[in-house]
N, C-alpha and C positions, 0 to 999 in steps of 0.2 A: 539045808544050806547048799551040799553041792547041786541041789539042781539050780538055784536060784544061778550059782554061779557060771556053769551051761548055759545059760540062758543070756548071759551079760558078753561071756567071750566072744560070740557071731557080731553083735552090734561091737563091740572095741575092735574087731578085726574088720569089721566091712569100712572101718572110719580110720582106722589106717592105713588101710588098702588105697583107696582111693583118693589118698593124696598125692599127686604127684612132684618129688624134689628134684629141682637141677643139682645135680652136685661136682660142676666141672665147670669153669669160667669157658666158655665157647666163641673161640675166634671164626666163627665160620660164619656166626649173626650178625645181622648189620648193625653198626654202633648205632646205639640209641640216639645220639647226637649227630650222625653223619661223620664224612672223613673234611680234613684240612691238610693242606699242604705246608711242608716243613720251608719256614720261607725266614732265615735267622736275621734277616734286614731288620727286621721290625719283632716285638713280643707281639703273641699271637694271643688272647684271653679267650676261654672258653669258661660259660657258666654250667658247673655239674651235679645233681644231684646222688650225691656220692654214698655208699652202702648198699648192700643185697645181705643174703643168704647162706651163700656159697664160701667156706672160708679159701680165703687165699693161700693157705697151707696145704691143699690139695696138690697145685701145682709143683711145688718148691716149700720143703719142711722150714725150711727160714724167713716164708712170704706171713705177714700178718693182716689181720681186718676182714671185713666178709663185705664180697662184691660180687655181682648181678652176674647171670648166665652171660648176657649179651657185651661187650664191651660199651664203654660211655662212649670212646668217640677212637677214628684209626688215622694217622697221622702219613701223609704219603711224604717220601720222604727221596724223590724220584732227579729232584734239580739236583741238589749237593752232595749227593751218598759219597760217603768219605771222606770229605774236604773238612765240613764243619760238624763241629759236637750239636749232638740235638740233644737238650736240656730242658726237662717235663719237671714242674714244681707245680704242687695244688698247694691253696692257701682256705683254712677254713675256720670257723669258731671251737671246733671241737676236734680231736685227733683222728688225724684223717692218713691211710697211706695208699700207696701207688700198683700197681701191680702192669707191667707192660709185655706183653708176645712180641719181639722182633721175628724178620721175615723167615728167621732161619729157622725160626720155632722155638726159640730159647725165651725162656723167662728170667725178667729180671723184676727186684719187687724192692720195694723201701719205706722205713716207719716215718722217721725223724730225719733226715738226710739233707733235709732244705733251714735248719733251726728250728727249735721249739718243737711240735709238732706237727709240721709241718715235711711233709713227703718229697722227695727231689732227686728226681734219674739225671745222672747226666752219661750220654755215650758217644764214646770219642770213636771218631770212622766209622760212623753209623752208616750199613749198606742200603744199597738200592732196593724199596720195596716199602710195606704196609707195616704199621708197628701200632700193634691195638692197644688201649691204654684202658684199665678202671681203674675208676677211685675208688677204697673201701674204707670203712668204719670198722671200730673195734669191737661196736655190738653186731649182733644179726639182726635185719631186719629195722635198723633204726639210719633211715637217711637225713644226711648234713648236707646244706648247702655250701657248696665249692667251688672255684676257681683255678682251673686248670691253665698256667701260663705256658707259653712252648717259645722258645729263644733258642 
């Protein structure tokens, strides 16, 4: 029996080896979705397909749900820095929440914030610069269709 089991440990290690995990939400990627401009004239809708991997708790032990190495989409935010609150709500069939990187490299992240389960940043004197946004889910690896608003 222990040789059988020498025999098993090389293949169980060469198959964990060789998976490679993100394990860090990375603002350095280009959003999957591309950037928009923070423009609060008008709601801005972005369609997301929201969930990854990666828990949001890496970032901030208070962040909840598991989202993608890459951000979904970055928000420039360059016209109004300061003047108007810039206000991120996703809207989805299943519990969805937010996770956002401001310029300054601060995270900020939210469950239910917008009613029901429904996720909802609002930031008042929001400064000049990129503010990357993911949607996560509360499983791994199970994406929901979403609706990202930005007012």
């Amino acid at each position: 029996m222990p040789k059988m089991a020498f025999l098993l440990l090389p293949i169980l290690t060469a198959g964990c080896v060789s998976v490679p995990l993100a394990v860090y939400p990375d603002a350095r990627l280009p959003p999957s979705l591309g950037a928009v401009a923070h423009s609060p004239a008008q709601t801005q809708t972005v369609n997301v397909l929201a969930g990854g991997t990666i828990p949001a708790a890496v970032v901030d032990a208070t962040c909840r749900g598991y989202v993608r190495e890459a951000p979904d989409l970055s928000i420039d935010n360059a016209t109004l820095a300061g003047i108007i609150p810039l206000r991120i709500h996703a809207t989805a069939s299943s519990d969805t929440t937010l996770l956002v990187r401001a310029p300054d490299g601060t995270w900020i992240c939210d469950n239910d914030g917008g009613g029901g389960l429904d996720p909802a940043i609002r930031i008042n004197g929001p400064v000049n610069g990129q503010y990357d946004v993911w949607v996560g889910t509360f499983s791994p690896g199970v994406a929901v269709h979403s609706v990202v608003s930005l007012f």
